[in-house]
KOLMIMI-765336 format. One record per residue (C-alpha): residue number from 1; residue in one letter; x, y, z. Coordinates in nm, 3 decimals. Layout:
# residues N
BANU   i aa      c1      c2      c3
BANU NUM  A       X       Y       Z
...
//
This chain:
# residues 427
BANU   i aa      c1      c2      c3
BANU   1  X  -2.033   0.535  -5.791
BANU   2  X  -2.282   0.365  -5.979
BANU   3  X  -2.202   0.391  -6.326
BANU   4  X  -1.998   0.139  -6.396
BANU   5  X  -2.153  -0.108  -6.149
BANU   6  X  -2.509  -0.084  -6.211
BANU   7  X  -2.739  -0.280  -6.414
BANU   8  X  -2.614  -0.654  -6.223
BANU   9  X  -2.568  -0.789  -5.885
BANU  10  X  -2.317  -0.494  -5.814
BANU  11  X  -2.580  -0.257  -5.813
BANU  12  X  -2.728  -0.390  -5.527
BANU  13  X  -2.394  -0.395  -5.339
BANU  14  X  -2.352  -0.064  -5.448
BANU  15  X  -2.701   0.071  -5.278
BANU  16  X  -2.639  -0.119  -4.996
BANU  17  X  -2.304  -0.007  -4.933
BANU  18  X  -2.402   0.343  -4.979
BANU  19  X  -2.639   0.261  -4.708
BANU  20  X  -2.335   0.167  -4.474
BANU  21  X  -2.104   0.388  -4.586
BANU  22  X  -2.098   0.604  -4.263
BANU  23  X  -2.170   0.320  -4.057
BANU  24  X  -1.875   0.103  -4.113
BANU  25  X  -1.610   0.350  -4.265
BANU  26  X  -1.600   0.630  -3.985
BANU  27  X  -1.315   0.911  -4.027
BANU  28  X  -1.044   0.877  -3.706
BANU  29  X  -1.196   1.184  -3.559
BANU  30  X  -1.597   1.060  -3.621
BANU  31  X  -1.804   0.845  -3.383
BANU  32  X  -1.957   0.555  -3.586
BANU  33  X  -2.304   0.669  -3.702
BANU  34  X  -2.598   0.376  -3.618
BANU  35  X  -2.819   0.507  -3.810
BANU  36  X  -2.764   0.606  -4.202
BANU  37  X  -3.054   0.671  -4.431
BANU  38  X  -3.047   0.626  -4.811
BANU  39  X  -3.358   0.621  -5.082
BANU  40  X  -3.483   0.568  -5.418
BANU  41  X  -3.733   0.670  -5.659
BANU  42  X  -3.855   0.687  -6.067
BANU  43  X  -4.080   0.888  -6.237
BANU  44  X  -4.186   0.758  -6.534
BANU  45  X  -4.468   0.775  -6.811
BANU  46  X  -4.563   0.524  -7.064
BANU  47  X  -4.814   0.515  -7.348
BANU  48  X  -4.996   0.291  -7.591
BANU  49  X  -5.126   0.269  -7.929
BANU  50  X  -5.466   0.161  -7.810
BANU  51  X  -5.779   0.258  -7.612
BANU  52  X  -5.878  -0.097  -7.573
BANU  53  X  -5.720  -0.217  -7.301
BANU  54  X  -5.506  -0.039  -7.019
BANU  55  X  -5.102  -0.108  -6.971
BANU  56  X  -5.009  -0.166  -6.589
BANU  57  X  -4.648  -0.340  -6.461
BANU  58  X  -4.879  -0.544  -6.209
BANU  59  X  -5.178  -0.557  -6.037
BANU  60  X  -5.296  -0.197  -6.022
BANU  61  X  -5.604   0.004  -6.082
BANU  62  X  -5.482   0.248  -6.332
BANU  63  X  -5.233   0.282  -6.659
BANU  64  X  -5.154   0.393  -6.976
BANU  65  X  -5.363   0.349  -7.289
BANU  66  X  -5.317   0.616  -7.618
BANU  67  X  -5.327   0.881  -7.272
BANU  68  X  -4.972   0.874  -7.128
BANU  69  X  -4.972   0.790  -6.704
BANU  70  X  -4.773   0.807  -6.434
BANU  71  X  -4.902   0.511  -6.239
BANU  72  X  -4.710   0.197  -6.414
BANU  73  X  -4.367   0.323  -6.332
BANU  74  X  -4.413   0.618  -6.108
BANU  75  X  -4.278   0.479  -5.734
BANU  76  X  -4.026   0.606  -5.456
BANU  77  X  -3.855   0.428  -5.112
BANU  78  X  -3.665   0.545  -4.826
BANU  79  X  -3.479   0.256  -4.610
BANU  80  X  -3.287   0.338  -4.288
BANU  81  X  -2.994   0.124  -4.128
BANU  82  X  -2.953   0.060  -3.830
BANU  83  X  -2.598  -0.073  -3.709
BANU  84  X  -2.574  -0.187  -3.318
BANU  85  X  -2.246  -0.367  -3.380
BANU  86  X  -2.085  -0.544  -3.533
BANU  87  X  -2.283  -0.856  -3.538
BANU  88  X  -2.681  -0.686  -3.479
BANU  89  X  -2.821  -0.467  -3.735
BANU  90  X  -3.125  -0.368  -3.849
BANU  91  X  -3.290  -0.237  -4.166
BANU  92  X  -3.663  -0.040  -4.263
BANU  93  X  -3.821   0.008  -4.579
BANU  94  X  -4.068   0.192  -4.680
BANU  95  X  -4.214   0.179  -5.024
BANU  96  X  -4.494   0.366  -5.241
BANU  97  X  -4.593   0.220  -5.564
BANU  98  X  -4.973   0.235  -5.764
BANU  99  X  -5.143  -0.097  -5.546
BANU 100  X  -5.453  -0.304  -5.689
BANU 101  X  -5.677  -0.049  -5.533
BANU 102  X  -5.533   0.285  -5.714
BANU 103  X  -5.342   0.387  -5.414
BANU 104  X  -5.006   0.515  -5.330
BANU 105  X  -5.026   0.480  -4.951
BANU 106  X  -4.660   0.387  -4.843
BANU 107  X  -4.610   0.050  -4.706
BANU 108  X  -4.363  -0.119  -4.478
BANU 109  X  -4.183  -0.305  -4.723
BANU 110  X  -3.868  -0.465  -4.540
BANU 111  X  -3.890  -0.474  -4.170
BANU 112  X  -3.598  -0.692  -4.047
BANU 113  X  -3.304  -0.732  -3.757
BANU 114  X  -3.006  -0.928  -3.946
BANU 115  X  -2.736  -1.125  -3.669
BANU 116  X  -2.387  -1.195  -3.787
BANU 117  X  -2.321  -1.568  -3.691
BANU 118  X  -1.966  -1.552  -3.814
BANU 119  X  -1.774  -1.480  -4.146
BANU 120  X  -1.975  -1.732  -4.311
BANU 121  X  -2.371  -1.748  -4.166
BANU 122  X  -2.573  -1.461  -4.129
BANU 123  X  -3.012  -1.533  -4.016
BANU 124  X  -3.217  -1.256  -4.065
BANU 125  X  -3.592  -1.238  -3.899
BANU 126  X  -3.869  -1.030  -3.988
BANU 127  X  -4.004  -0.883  -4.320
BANU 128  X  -3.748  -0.932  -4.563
BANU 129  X  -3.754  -0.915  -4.959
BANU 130  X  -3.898  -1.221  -5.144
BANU 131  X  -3.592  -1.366  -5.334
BANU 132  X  -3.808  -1.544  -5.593
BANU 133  X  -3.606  -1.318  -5.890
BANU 134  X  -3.287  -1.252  -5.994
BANU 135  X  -3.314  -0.892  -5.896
BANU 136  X  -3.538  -0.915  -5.633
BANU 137  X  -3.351  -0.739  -5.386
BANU 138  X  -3.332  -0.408  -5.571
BANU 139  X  -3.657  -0.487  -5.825
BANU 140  X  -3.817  -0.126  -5.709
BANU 141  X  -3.469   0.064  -5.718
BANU 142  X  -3.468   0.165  -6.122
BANU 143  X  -3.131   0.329  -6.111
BANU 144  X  -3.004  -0.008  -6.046
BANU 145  X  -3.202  -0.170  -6.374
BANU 146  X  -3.054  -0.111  -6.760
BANU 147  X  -3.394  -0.118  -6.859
BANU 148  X  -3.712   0.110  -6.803
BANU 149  X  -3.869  -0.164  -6.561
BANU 150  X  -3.801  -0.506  -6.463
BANU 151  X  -3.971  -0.732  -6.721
BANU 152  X  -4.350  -0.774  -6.655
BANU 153  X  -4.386  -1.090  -6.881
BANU 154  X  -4.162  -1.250  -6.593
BANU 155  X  -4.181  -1.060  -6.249
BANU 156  X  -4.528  -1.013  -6.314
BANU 157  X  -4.624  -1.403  -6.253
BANU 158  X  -4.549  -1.349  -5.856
BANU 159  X  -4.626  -1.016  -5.781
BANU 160  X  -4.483  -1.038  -5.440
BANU 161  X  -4.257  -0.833  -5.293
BANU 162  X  -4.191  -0.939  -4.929
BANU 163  X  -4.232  -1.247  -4.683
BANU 164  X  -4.258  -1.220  -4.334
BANU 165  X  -4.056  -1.507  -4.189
BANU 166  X  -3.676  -1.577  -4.183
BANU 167  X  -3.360  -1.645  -4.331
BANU 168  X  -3.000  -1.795  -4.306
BANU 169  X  -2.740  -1.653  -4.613
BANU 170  X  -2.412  -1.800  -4.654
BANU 171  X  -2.144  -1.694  -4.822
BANU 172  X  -1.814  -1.850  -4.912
BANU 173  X  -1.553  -1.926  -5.220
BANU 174  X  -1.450  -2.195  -5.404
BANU 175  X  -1.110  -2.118  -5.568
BANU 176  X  -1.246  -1.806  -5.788
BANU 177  X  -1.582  -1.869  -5.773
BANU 178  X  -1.744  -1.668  -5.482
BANU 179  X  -2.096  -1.882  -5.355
BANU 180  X  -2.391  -1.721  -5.207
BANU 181  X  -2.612  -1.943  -5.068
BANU 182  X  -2.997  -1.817  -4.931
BANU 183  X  -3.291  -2.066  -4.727
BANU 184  X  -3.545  -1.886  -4.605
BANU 185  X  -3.945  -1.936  -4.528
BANU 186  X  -4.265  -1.790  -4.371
BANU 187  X  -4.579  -1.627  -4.522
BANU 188  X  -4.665  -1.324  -4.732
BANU 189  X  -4.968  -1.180  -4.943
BANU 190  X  -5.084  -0.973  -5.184
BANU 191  X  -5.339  -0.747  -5.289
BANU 192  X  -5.460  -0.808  -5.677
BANU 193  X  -5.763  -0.640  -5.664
BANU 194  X  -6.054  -0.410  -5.408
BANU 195  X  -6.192  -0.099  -5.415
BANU 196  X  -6.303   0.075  -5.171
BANU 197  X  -6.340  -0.122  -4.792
BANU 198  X  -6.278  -0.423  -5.026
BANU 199  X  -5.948  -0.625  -5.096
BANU 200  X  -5.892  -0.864  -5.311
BANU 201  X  -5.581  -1.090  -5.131
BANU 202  X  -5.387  -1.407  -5.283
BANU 203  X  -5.188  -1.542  -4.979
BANU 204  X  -4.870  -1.751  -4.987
BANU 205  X  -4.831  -2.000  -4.678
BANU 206  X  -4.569  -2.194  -4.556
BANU 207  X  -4.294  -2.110  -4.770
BANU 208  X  -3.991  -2.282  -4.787
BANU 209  X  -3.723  -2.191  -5.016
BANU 210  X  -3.342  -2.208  -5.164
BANU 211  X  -3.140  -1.972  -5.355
BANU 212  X  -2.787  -2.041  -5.470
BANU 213  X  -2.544  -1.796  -5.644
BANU 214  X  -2.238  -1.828  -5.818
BANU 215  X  -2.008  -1.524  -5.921
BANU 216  X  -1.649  -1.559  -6.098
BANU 217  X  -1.519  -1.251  -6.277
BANU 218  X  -1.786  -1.096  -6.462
BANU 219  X  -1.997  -1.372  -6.496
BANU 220  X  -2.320  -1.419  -6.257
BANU 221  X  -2.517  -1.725  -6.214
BANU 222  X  -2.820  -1.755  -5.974
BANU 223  X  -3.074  -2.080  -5.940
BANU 224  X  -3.382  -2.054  -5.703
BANU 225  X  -3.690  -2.279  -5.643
BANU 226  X  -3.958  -2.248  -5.384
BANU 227  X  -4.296  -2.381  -5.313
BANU 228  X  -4.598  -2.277  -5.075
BANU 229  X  -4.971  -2.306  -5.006
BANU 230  X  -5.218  -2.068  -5.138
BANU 231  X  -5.507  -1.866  -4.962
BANU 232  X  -5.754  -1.610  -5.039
BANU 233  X  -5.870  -1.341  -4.785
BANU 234  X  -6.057  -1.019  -4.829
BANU 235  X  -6.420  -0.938  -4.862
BANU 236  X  -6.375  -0.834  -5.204
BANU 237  X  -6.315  -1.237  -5.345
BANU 238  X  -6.728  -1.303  -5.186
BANU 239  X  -6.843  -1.298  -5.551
BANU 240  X  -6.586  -1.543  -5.623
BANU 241  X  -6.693  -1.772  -5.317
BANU 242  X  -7.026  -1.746  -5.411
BANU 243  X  -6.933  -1.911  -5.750
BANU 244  X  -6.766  -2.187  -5.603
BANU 245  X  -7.028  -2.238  -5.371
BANU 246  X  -7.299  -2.208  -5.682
BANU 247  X  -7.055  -2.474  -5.860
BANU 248  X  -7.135  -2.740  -5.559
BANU 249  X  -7.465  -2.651  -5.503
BANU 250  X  -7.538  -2.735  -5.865
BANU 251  X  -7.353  -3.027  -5.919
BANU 252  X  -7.631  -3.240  -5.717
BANU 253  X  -7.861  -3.203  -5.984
BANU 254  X  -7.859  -3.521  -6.165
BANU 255  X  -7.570  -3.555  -6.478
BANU 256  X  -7.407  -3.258  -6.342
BANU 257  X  -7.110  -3.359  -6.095
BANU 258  X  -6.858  -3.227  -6.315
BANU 259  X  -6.965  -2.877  -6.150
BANU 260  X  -6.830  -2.984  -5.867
BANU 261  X  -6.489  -3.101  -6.019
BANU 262  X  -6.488  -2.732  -6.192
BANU 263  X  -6.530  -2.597  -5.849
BANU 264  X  -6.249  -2.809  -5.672
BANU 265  X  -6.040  -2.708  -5.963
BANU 266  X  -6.099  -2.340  -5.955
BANU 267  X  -6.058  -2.315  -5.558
BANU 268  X  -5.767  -2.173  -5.392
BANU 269  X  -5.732  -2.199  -5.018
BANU 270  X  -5.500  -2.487  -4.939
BANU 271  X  -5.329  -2.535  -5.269
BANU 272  X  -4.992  -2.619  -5.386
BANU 273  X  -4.762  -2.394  -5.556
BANU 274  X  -4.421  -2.389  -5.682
BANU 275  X  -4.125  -2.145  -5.829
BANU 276  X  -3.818  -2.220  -6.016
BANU 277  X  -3.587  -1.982  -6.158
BANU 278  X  -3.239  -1.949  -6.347
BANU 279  X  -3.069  -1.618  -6.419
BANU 280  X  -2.731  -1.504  -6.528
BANU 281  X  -2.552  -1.154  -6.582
BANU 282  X  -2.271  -1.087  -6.752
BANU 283  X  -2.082  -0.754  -6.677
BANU 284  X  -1.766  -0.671  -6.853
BANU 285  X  -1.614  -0.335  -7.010
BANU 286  X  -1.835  -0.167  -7.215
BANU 287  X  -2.129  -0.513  -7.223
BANU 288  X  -2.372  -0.574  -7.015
BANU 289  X  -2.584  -0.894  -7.039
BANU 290  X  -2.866  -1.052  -6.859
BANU 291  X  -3.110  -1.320  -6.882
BANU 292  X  -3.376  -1.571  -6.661
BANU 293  X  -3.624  -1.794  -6.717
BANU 294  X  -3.890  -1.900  -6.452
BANU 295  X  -4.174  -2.177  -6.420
BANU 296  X  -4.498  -2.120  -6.168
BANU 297  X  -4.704  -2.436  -6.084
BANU 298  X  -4.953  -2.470  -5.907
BANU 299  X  -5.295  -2.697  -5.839
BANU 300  X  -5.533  -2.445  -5.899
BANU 301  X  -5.685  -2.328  -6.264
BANU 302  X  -5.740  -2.026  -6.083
BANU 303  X  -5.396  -1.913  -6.061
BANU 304  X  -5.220  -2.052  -6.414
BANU 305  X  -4.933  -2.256  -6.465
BANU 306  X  -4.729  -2.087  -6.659
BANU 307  X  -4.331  -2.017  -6.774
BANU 308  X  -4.164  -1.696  -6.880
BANU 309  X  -3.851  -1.576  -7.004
BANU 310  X  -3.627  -1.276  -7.100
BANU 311  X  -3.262  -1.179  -7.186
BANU 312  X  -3.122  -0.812  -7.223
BANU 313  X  -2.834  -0.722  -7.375
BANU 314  X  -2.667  -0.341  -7.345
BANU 315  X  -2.340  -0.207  -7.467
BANU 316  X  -2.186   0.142  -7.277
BANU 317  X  -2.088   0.440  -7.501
BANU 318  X  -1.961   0.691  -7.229
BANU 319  X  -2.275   0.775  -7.027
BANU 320  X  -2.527   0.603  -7.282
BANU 321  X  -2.637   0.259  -7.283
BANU 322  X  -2.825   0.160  -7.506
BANU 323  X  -3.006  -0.167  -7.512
BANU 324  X  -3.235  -0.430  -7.609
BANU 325  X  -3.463  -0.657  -7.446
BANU 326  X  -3.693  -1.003  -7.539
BANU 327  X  -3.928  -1.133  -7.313
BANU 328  X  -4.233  -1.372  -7.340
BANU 329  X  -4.483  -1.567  -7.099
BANU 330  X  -4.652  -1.909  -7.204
BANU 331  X  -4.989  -1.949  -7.009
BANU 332  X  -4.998  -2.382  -6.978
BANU 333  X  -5.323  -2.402  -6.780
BANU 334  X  -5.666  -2.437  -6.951
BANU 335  X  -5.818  -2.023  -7.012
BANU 336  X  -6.139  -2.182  -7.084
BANU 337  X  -6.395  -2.477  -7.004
BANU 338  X  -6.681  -2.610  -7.188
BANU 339  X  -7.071  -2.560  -7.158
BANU 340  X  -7.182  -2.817  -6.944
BANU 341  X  -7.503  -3.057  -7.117
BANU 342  X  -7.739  -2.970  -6.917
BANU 343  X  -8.090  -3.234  -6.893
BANU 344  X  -8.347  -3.086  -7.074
BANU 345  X  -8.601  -3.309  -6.764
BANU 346  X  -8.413  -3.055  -6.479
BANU 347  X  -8.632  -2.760  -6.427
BANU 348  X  -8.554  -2.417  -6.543
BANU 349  X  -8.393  -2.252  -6.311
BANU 350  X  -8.149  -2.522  -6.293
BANU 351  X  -8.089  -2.475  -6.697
BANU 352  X  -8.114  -2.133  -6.731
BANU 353  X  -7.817  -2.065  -6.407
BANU 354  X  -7.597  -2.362  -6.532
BANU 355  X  -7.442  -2.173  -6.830
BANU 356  X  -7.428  -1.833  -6.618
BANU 357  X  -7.168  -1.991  -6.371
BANU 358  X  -6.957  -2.182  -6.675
BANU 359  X  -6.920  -1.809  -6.750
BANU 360  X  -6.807  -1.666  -6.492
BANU 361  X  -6.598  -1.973  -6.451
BANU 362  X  -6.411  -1.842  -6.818
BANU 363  X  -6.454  -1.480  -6.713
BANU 364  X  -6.172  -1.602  -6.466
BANU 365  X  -5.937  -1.784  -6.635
BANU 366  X  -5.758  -1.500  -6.859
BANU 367  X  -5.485  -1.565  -7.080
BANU 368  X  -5.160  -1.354  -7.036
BANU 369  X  -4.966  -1.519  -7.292
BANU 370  X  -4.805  -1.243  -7.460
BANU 371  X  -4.363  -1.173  -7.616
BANU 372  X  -4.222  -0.841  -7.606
BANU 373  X  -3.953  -0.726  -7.778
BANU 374  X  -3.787  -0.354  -7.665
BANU 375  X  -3.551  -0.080  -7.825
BANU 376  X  -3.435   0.168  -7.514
BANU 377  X  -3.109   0.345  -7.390
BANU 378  X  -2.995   0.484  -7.056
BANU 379  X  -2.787   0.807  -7.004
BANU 380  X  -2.652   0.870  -6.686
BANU 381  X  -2.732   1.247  -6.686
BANU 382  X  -2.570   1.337  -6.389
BANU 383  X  -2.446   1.215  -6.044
BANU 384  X  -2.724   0.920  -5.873
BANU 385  X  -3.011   1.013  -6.171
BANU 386  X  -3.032   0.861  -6.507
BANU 387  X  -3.281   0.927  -6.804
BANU 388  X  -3.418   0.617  -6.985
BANU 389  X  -3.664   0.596  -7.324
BANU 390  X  -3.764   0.275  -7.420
BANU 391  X  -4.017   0.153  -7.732
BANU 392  X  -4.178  -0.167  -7.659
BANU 393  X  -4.376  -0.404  -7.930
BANU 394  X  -4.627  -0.685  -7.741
BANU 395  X  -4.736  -0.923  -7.967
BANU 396  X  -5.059  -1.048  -7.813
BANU 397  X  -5.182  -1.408  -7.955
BANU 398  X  -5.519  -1.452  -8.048
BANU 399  X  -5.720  -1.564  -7.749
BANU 400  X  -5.538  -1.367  -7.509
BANU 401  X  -5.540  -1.050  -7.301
BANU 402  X  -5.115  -1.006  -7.259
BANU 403  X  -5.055  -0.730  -7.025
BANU 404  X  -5.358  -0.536  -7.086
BANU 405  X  -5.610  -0.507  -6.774
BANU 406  X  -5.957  -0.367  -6.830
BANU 407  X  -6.009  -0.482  -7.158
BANU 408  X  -6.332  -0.397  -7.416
BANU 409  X  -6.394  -0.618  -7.607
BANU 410  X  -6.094  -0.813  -7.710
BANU 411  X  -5.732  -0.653  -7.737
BANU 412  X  -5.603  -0.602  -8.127
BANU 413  X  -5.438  -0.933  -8.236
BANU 414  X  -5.093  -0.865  -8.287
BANU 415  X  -4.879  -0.578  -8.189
BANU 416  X  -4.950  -0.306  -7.896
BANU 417  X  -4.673  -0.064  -7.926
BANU 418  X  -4.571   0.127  -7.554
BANU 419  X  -4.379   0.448  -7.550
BANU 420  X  -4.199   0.525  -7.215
BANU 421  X  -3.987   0.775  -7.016
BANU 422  X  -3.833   0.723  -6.714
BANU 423  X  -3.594   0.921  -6.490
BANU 424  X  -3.441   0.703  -6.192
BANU 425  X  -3.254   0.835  -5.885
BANU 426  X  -3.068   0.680  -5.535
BANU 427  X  -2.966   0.887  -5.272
//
């Protein structure tokens, strides 16, 4: 069912069908079942070329360096439907991927009662997927993706998943040209870093948001923008309170009010952010296309303006597709500030702390700037499973960490080469 629809927006009508199936297509002699359960998983392994920095799709604690690992890719879901009637339904998600902290601890992922309005409106309340991507919807289902993962140079600027709020979808035509139409808002979170009783959290507030998609023949053309208020919470971002608070302290000392400017830059709680995206798919015969491009903005150097962009292109040879993929994130805010002049008349504890909080200031402000260019192919081994291996090149700029976490030293200048496997299933 989903070989020939997969890899575009008809994947995720094919899941969700599959969902539904028994629920809205009883046999003459069935009773309509309400509830129908479906899932998803991938397990996948990826490895570098280098020990000096570690490979993750996200924020997560662990991942791959010249020792192959299971925790980049390596995730599984299980969603049940609920149908009432024909206008009340309801849907649950559950979700286990690597988190910030190293664990795998399932979470409630979508959480939300949908009401039919007529043919035209439906509002759905609750916790619902974040539609900030072209694939958001079915992101985490990798039988539904060409590729090994979603692109991290792009999805990985807003790593978040769900929003707990509401929504009101349209959908109508215009001669051949089917519209969906998507406005939706509320709050969400998450976690980017903790161990332990700690969490590091990065909060979105008071969201608001529009989504509009166009579809005619095999052609798909989606255009999204949103924009929010950021927040911090968790006892794990202290040490980074304590540096803003450090920042103002300081910045009474005579000559040295730029601290404080540093420090109003670098906060987060209360600031404005915004994203836009543009995506299209193309899905005909034996090609398969896709590409997007996204901008974040926001008012804090903390978390980076930046853009980001990719475009895949596969062509299907019976049950192979093979592929290949460019991608590549531009980092726009400053990754660095200057030493502060510092009077030689202030005393010495004022001199000597000065230049310790500039640097944590720049220990903060990494650059992810990074392209990627991959060689993969899909075989669709048997019924609901595929097989994928993918070879990756990042070319890292100088100055910059790319997708590497836990870096020593500084990352090789250049090319990082990944080597991954991935088998995907639905049921």
């Amino acid at each position: 069912m989903f070989k020939h629809c997969a890899y575009g927006t008809a994947g995720l009508l094919a899941l969700t069908l599959s969902a539904n199936a028994l629920a809205d297509d009883p046999t003459p002699d069935a009773k309509p079942s309400i509830l129908t359960l479906s899932g998803f998983g991938t397990v996948g392994a990826v490895q570098t070329n280098t020990d000096d920095g570690v490979y993750t799709t996200g924020f997560q604690r662990h991942g791959a360096t010249k020792t192959s690992d299971f925790g980049p890719d390596t995730k599984a879901g299980a969603q049940v439907d609920a149908k009432f009637n024909s206008d009340f339904s309801a849907t649950l998600q559950v979700f286990s991927k690597q988190n910030a902290k190293g664990s795998y601890a399932p979470a409630m992922e979508w959480a939300f009662g949908k009401l039919k309005v007529n043919d035209a409106f439906n509002v759905r309340v609750g916790r619902i997927g974040a539609p900030l991507f072209m694939t958001s919807d079915f992101r985490n289902v990798g039988y539904t993706n060409l590729t090994v993962r979603t692109p991290v140079d792009v999805y990985g600027l807003v790593p978040v998943r769900s929003f707990d709020g509401a929504d009101v979808l349209y959908s109508g035509s215009f001669g051949n040209t089917t519209i969906n139409g998507q406005v939706w808002g509320g709050k969400a979170s998450t976690l980017i870093g903790g161990s332990g009783e700690n969490d590091n959290i990065v909060l979105l507030k008071n969201i608001i948001g529009i989504n509009v998609t166009l579809e005619n023949g095999p052609f798909t053309v989606r255009i999204g923008s949103n924009k929010s208020h950021l927040g911090t919470d968790g006892t794990g971002l202290i040490p980074f309170n304590t540096l803003l608070g450090g920042l103002h302290a300081f910045s009474a000392a005579p000559g040295l009010s730029q601290l404080g400017s540093i420090a109003d830059q670098l906060s987060v709680n209360g600031k404005f952010a915004s994203f836009t995206g543009i995506g299209a798919t193309f899905d005909s015969g034996n090609w398969v296309a896709s590409a997007e491009a996204v901008e974040r903005r926001t008012s804090s150097t903390y978390v980076s303006n930046a853009s980001a962009w990719y475009t895949t292109l596969g062509y299907r040879i019976d049950k192979f597709t093979p592929y290949v993929s460019f991608s590549g994130r531009h980092i726009k805010s400053a990754t660095s500030v200057a030493q502060v002049p510092v009077s030689p008349l202030l005393p010495p504890v004022v001199q000597g702390t000065v230049p310790v909080l500039i640097a944590g200031v720049n220990g903060l402000l990494r650059d992810t700037s990074e392209k990627t260019s991959a060689l993969g192919v899909r075989w669709d081994a048997g019924k609901n499973y595929d097989i994928k291996a993918e070879v990756q090149k990042l070319t890292i700029p100088s100055g910059s960490d790319g997708a590497l976490n836990q870096v020593t030293g500084h990352p090789p200048v250049g090319n990082t080469n990944l080597f991954s496997l991935a088998v995907d299933f639905v049921f």
